[in-house]
C-alpha positions as MATLAB code, in Angstrom:
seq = 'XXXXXXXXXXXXXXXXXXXXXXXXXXXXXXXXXXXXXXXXXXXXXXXXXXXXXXXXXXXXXXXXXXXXXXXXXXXXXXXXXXXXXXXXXXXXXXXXXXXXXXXXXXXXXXXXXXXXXXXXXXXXXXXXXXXXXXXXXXXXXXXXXXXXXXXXXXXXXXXX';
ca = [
       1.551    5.329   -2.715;
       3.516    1.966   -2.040;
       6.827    2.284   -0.784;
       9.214    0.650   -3.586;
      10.182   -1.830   -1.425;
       6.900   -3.231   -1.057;
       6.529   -3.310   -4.846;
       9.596   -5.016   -4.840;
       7.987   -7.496   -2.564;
       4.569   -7.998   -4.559;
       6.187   -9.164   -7.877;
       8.870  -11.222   -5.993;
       5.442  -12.857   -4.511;
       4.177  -13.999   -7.458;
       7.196  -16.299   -7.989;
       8.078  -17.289   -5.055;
       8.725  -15.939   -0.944;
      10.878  -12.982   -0.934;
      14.089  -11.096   -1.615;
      17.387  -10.670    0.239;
      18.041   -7.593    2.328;
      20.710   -6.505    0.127;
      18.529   -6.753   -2.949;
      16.213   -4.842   -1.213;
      18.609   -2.050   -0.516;
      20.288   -2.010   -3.334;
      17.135   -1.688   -5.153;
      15.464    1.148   -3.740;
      18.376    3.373   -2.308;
      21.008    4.396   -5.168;
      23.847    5.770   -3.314;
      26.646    7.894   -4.624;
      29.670    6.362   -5.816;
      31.401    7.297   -2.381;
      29.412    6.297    0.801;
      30.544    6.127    4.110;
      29.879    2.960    6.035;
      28.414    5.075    8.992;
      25.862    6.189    5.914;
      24.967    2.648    3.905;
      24.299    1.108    8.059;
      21.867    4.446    8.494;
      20.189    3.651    5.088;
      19.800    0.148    5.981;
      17.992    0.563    9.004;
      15.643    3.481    7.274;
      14.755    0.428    5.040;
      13.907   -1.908    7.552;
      12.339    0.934    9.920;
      10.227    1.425    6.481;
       9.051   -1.707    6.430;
       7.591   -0.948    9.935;
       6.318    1.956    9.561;
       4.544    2.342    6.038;
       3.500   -1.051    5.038;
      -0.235   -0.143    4.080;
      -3.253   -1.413    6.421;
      -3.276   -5.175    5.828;
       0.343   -6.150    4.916;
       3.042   -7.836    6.919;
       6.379   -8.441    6.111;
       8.610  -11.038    7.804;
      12.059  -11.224    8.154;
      13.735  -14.839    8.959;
      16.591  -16.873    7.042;
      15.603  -18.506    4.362;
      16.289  -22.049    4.462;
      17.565  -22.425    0.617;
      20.043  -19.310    0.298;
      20.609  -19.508    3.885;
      20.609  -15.674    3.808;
      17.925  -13.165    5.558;
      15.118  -12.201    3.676;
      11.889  -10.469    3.501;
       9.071  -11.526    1.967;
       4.982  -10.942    2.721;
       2.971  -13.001    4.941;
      -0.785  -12.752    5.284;
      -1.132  -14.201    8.930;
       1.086  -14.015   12.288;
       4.002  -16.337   12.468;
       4.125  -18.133   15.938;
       8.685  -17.916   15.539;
       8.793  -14.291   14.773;
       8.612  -11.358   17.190;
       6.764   -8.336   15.778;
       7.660   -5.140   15.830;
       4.945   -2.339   16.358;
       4.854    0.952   14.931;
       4.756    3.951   16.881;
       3.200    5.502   14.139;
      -0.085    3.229   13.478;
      -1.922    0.734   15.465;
      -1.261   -2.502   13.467;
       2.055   -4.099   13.893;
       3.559   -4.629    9.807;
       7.141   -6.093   10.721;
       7.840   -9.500   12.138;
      11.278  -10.403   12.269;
      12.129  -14.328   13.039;
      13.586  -15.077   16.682;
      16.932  -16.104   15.306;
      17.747  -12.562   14.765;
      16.834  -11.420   18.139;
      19.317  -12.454   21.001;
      17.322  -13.975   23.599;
      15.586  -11.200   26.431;
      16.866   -8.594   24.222;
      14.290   -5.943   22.709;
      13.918   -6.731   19.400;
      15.696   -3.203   17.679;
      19.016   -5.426   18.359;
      17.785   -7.541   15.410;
      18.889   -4.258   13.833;
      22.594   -4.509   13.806;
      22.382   -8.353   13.901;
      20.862   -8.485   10.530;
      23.539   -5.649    9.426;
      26.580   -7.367   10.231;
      25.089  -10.181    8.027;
      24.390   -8.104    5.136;
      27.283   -5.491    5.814;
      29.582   -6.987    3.166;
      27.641   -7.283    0.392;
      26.351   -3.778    0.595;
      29.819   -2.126    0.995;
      30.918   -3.863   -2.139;
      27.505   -2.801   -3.881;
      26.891   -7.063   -4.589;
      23.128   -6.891   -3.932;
      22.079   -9.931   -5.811;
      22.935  -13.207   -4.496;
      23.286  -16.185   -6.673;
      25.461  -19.069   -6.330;
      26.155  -19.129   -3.168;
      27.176  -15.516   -3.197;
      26.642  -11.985   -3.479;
      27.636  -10.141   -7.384;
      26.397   -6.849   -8.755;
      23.079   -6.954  -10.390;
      22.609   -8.254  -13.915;
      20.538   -7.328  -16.556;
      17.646   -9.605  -15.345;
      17.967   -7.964  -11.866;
      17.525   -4.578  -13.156;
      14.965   -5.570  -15.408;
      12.649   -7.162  -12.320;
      13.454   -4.012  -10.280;
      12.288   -1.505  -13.355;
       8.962   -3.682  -13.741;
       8.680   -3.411   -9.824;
       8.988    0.427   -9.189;
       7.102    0.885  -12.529;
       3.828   -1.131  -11.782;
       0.453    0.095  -11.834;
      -0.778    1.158   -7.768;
      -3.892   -0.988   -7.474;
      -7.528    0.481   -6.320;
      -7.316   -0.400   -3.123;
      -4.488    2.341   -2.221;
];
């Protein structure tokens, strides 16, 4: 079974590159109406540790600032990307997460990308504004939670 994320991912691919972290987030993981910070930083890294760790056999995800919103995002790639560091597994052979250099202070291992990408995102998770449009991060509309119903509700294909 596809993890939602990746769902999430597939239909975002069909118009376009990908989706913002917080999107991401605040599209798979519902949290209570009181969360700690400590707890919404844990559940962002499960997300992105996720992504490394159960992307099926053939699928990569990158992870880079996108040059329109200016924002990180995820998105699939079918090839390696020469300006992103990936990120094996310890848990299968292929390596499914790339993340893009700028994330990665330079000599450091690349887990620091970790808490580099969560101080960008940090905001806009606390406040629970996981789409971004304008120039800035609101709640999700109707058309968001429409997208993310069709997403978590579409057929697996044969190949899984």
């Amino acid at each position: 079974m596809k993890p939602d994320w990746l769902k999430l991912l597939e239909l975002r691919k069909q118009k376009g590159f990908g989706l913002t972290l917080p999107f991401i987030y605040g599209a798979v993981h519902c949290l209570p109406t009181i969360f700690s910070e400590e707890e919404a930083q844990r559940t962002f890294e499960a997300v992105i540790l996720s992504m490394r760790d159960e992307a099926p056999s053939g699928y990569q995800v990158r992870i880079h600032e996108c040059g329109e919103l200016h924002q990180p995002v995820a998105g699939i790639v079918y090839s390696p990307q020469p300006w992103c560091e990936g990120w094996p597994s310890p848990h299968k052979p292929e390596t499914s997460l790339c993340i893009s250099s700028e994330y990665i202070p330079e000599g450091a291992p690349i887990e620091t990308a970790i808490p580099l990408l969560w101080s960008r995102c940090r905001d806009a998770i606390i406040a629970r504004a996981y789409s971004f449009k304008g120039g800035v991060y609101c709640p999700f509309n109707a058309t968001d939670l429409d997208f993310i119903k069709q997403a978590k509700h579409q057929e697996e294909s044969e190949a899984d």
